[in-house]
C-alpha positions in Angstrom: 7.8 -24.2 25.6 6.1 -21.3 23.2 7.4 -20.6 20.3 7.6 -16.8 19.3 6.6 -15.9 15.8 9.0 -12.5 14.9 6.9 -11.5 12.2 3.5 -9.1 11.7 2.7 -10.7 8.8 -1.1 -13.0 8.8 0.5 -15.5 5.8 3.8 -16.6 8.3 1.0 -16.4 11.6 -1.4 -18.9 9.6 1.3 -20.9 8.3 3.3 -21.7 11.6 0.0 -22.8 13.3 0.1 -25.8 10.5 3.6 -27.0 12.8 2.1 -28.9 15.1 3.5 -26.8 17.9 0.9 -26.4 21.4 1.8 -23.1 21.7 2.7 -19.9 19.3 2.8 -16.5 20.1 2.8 -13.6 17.5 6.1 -11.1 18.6 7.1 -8.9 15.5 10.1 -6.9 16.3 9.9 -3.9 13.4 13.8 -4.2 11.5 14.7 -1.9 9.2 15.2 -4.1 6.5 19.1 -3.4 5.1 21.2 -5.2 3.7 24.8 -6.0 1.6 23.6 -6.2 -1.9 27.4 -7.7 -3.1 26.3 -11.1 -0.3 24.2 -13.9 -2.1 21.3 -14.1 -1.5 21.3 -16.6 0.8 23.3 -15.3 2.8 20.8 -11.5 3.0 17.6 -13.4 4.0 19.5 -15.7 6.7 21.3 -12.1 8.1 17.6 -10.7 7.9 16.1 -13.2 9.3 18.5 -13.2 12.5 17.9 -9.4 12.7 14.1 -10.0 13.2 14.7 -12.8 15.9 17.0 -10.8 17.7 15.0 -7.8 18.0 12.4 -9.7 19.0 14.7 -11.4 21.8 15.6 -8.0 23.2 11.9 -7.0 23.9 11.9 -9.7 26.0 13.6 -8.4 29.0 13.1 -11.4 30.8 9.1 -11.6 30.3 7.6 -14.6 28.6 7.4 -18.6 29.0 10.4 -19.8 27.6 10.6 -21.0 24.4 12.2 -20.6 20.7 12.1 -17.3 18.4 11.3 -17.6 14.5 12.7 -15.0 12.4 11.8 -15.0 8.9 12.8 -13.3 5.8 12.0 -13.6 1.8 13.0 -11.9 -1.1 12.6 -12.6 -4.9 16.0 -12.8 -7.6 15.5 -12.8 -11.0 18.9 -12.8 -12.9 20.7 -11.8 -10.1 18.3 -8.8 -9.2 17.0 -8.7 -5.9 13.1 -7.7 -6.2 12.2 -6.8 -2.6 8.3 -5.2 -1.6 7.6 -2.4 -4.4 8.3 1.1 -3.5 4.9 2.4 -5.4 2.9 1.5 -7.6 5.1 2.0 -10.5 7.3 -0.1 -9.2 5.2 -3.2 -8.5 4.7 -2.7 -12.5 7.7 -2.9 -13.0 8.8 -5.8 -11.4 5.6 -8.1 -12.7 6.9 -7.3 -16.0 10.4 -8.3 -15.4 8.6 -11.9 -13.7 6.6 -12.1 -16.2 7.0 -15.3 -18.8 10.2 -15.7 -16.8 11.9 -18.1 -13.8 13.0 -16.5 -10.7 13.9 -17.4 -7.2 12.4 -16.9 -3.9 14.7 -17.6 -0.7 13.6 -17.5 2.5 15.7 -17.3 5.4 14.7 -18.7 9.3 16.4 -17.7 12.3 15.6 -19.8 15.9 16.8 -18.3 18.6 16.6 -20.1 22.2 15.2 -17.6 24.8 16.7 -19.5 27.9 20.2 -20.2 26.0 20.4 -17.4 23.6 21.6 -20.2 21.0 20.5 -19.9 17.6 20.0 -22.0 13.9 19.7 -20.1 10.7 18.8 -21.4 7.6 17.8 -21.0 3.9 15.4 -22.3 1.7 14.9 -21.8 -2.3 11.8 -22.2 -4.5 12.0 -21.9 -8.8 9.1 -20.1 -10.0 8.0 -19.5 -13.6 5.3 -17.0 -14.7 3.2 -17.3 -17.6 3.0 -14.2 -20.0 1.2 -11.0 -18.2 -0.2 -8.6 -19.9 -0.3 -5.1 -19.1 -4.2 -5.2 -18.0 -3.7 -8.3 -15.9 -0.9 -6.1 -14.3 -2.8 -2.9 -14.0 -5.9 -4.8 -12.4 -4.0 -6.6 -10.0 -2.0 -3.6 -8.9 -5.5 -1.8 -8.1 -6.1 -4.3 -5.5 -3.0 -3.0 -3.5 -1.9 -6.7 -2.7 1.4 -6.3 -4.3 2.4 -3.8 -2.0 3.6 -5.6 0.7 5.2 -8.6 -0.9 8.3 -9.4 -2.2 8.6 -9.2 -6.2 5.2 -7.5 -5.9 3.3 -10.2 -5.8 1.2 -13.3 -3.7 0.7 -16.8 -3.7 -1.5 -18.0 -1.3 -5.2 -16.7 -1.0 -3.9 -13.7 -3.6 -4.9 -13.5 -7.3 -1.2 -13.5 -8.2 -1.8 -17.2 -7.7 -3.1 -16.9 -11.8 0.3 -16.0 -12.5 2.5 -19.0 -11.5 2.9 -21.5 -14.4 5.1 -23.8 -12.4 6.9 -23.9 -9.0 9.8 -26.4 -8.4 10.6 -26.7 -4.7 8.7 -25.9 -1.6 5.3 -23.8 -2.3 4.8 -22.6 1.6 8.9 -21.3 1.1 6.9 -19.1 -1.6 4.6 -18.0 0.8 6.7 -16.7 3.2 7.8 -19.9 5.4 9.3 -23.1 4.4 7.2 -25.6 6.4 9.2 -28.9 5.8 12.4 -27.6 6.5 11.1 -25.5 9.8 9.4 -28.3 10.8 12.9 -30.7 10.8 14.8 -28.0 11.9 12.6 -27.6 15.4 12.6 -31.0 15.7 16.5 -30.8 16.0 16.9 -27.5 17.8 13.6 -27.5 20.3 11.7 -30.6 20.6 10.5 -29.1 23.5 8.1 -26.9 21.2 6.0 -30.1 20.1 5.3 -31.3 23.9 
């Protein structure tokens, strides 16, 4: 049984090959990303994280060892403001000053999808983070790099300078990254245990 990775991004591909699973296969399905700002925000990444899955299912067409679909989905809140990938570069400014010397969450949300059964799982994970103090140069120079661009709350965690930023994390570190390993992990284990044979 394969299991199909819904996503084009390289941190979720390198972190679902630490699963154990014989056999992954990158799919991503592109999604415009939209959502119902008044739902929490658990509830956004698990609806985003279906969408992904199930575009992903429909390019199937019947093609494809069978298997399980993973969906995934972060964004960062900080007092009840969702900070999704920056618009410009203006905007990644913005939102490293609002993180900065502050706490915020980071949810991820993970959709399984069978390909045989067309049953699903979703689920949602949540990670505290607290910056340290940025100042405006820090911010500048690591906006110059162009990795804040693509990432929720405009910045990363894992082979990324905005690793410098992160005083503390309290929960899961790879949920930070962009997939919640542990939970996955027990998660398959339930749904598919085919995926691990």
């Amino acid at each position: 049984m394969t299991l199909y990775l819904a996503s084009a991004s390289p941190r979720r591909a390198s972190l679902i090959k630490l699963l154990g699973v014989k056999r992954i296969e990158i799919r991503p399905s592109p999604v415009e990303e939209i959502f119902d700002y008044t739902e929490s925000p658990e509830a956004i990444v698990q609806d985003l994280a279906y969408q992904k899955a199930e575009a992903s299912l429909k390019s199937f067409s019947g093609h494809g060892q069978p298997g399980v679909i993973v969906g995934a989905d972060t964004i960062v809140v900080l007092r009840d403001k969702i900070l999704g990938k920056p618009l410009d570069q203006s905007d990644a400014a913005k939102m490293l000053r609002l993180l900065s010397n502050n706490t915020h969450t980071v949810f991820t949300g993970v959709a399984l999808i069978d390909t045989g059964t067309k049953s699903s799982r979703v689920f949602a994970e949540k990670t505290d983070v607290t910056f340290r103090h940025l100042t405006d140069q820090e911010i500048s120079d690591y906006i110059a790099t162009g990795s804040p661009m693509d990432k929720a709350g405009a910045y990363g965690i894992q082979e990324d300078h905005g690793a410098v930023f992160v005083k503390k994390i309290v929960g899961d570190y790879y949920n930070v990254v962009g997939l919640p390993l542990c939970s996955l992990y027990e998660h398959l284990r339930e749904f598919a245990p085919e995926v691990f044979l």
